[in-house]
MARGU-808790 format. One record per residue (C-alpha): z, y, x. Coordinates in steps of 0.25 Angstrom, whole numbers. Layout:
N
> c3,c2,c1
> Z,Y,X
...
This chain:
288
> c3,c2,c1
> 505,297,145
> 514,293,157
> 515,301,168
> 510,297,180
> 516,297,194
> 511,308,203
> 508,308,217
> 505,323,225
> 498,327,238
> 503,339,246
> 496,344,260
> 505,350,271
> 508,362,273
> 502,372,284
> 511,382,284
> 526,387,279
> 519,390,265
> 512,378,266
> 526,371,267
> 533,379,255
> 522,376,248
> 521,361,251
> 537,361,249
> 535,369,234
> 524,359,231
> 532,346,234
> 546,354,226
> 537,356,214
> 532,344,213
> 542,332,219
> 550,331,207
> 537,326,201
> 542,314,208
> 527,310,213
> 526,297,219
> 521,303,232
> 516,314,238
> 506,316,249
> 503,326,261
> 490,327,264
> 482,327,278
> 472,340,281
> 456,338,284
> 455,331,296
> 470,331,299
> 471,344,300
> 486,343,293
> 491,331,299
> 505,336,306
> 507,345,293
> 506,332,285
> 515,323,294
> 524,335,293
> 523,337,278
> 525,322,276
> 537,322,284
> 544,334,277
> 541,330,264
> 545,316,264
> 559,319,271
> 563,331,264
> 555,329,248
> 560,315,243
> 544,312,239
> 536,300,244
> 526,306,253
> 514,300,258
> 506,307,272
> 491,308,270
> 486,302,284
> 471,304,286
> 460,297,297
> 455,311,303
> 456,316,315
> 467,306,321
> 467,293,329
> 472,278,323
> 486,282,332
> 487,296,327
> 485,294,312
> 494,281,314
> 504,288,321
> 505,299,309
> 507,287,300
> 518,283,309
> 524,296,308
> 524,296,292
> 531,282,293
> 541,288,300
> 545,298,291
> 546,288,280
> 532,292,274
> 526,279,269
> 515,285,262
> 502,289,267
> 488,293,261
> 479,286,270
> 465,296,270
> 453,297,280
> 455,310,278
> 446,322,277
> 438,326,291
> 442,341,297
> 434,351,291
> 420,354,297
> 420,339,302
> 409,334,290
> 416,320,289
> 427,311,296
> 424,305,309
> 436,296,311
> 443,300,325
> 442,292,337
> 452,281,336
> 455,285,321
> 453,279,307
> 441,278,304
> 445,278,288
> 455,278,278
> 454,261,276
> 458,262,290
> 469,271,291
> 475,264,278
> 474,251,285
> 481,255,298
> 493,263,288
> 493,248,280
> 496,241,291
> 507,250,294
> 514,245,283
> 521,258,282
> 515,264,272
> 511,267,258
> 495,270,259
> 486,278,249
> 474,283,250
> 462,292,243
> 451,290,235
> 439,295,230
> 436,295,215
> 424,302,218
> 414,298,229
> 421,302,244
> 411,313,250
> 407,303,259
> 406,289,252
> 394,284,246
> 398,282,233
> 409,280,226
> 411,265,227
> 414,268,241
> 424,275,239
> 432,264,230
> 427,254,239
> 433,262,252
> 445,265,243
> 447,249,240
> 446,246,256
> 457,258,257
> 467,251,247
> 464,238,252
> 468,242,266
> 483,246,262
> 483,258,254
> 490,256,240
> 485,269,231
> 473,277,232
> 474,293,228
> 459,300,223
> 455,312,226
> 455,323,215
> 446,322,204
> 442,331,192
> 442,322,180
> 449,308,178
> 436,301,174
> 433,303,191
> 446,296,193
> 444,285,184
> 430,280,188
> 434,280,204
> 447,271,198
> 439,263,190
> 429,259,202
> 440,257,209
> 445,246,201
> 431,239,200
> 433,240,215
> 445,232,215
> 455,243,218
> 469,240,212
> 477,251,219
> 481,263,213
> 471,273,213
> 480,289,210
> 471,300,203
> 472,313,214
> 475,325,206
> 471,339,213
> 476,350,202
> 468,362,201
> 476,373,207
> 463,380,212
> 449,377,207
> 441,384,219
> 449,376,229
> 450,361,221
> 434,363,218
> 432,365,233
> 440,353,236
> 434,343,227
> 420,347,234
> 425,343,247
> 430,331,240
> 419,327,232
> 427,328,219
> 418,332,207
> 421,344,202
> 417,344,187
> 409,357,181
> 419,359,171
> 430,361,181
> 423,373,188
> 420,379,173
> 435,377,169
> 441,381,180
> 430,395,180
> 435,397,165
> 450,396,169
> 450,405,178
> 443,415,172
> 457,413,162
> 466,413,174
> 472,398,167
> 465,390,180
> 481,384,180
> 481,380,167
> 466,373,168
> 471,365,180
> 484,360,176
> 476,356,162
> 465,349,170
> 473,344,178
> 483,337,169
> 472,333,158
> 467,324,170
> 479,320,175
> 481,315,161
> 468,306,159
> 470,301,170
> 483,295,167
> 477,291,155
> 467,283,163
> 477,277,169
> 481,283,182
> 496,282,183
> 497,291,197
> 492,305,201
> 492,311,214
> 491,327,214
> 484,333,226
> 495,346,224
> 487,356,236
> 503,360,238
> 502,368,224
> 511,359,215
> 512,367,203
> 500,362,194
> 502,347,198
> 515,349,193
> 513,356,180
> 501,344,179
> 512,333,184
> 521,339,171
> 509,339,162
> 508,325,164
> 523,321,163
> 526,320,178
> 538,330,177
> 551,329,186
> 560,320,180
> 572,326,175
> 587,320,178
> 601,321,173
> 604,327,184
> 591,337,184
> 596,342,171
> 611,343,175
């Protein structure tokens, strides 16, 4: 099995802990050599400075490729393209282009006065540009507020047409979900790479809480592993198996890219990257 190239998303941090543990989390897992890595927005813009920061910092001073999440919410046209600007600036030429999630308590988005009133708009304006490199997410499973899901694909097709080149999933539980979304995807006509998003399991209670507000299945055989191992203390053990066994079929299948959503805690998308033959490479002069 070749190993696949491997792409990781990092949030900001809030604090001075946050930024050790950001900076131990982009340490660990740069020699992985990933083809990007990303740094996310909060709900409703809530981190918008911490990620121009973040974005800033991390492409001056890491050597990755790093790409700024820029979202829709609760901005106007001049503000969000003014970030954009900003990003160009400081040589970052990747952006994940997102409506983005409304502020919490807000019960769905409401595009600002004078913003983008979607993500097929805001990829547009960044593609005219012509500054940047432009990915964008998608739904294997149906969007909490689309109708089905051939309105996701068809949205995701007006996306890719519009000027971004890659699309990134949201997680997923088993690779049959990933595989039906890309196959209806290619029946739709979409040729651009579609990238398998990854969320190890570092904490069950807290990815099952996510995957609610998401509207990612959660499988009943996921709550009764995860019940038995921890009752065996080996929770670590199940997640990094899970987590590689799906990683592997899915390459299997064909996938030839994965993007880790890390939540700034590097250690099992590393130990899973390794399992699957994404391991630093080693130089005569590492070895000397």
């Amino acid at each position: 099995m070749k190993a696949p190239s491997v792409s990781f998303e990092f949030f900001p941090p809030k604090d001075l802990q946050g930024s050790f543990r950001l900076w131990d989390t982009v340490q660990t897992l740069a020699p992985l050599e990933p083809r990007f890595v990303s740094v996310t927005y909060g709900a409703g813009g809530t981190t918008r400075d911490l990620t121009r920061d973040a974005v800033a910092t991390l492409h001056g001073s890491s050597g990755l490729n790093v790409a700024a999440h820029l979202t829709c919410v609760n901005a106007t046209r001049e503000e969000t393209m003014a970030i954009a600007d900003s990003f160009a600036e400081a040589g970052v030429r990747e952006i994940v282009a997102l409506r983005g999630d409304p502020p919490k308590g807000a019960g769905g988005f409401t595009p600002t006065e004078g913003g983008f009133a979607n993500s097929v708009e805001l990829v547009e304006a960044l593609a005219d540009t012509g500054k940047f490199t432009i990915r964008v997410g998608a739904y294997p499973e149906k969007h909490p507020e689309a109708t089905d899901t051939a309105a996701d694909v068809a949205w995701l097709k007006r996306k890719l047409d519009t000027g971004a080149v890659e699309a990134i999933t949201q997680f997923f539980f088993e690779p049959e979900t990933f595989f039906r979304f890309r196959d209806a995807c290619e029946k739709a006509g979409i040729d651009k790479p579609i990238v398998p998003g990854i969320i190890p399991i570092e904490n069950w209670a807290g990815v099952r809480k996510f995957a609610k507000a998401c509207g990612t299945h959660v499988p009943a055989w996921l709550d009764d592993a995860f019940d038995k191992a921890k009752r065996d203390g080996r929770e670590d053990l199940l997640a990094t198996a899970l987590c590689t066994e799906m990683c592997s079929e899915l390459i299997e299948g064909g996938a030839d890219a994965l993007h880790f959503y890390t939540l700034n805690r590097p250690e099992l998308t590393r130990d899973v990257c390794h399992a699957l033959g994404v391991t630093p490479r080693v130089t005569l002069e590492n070895v000397a």
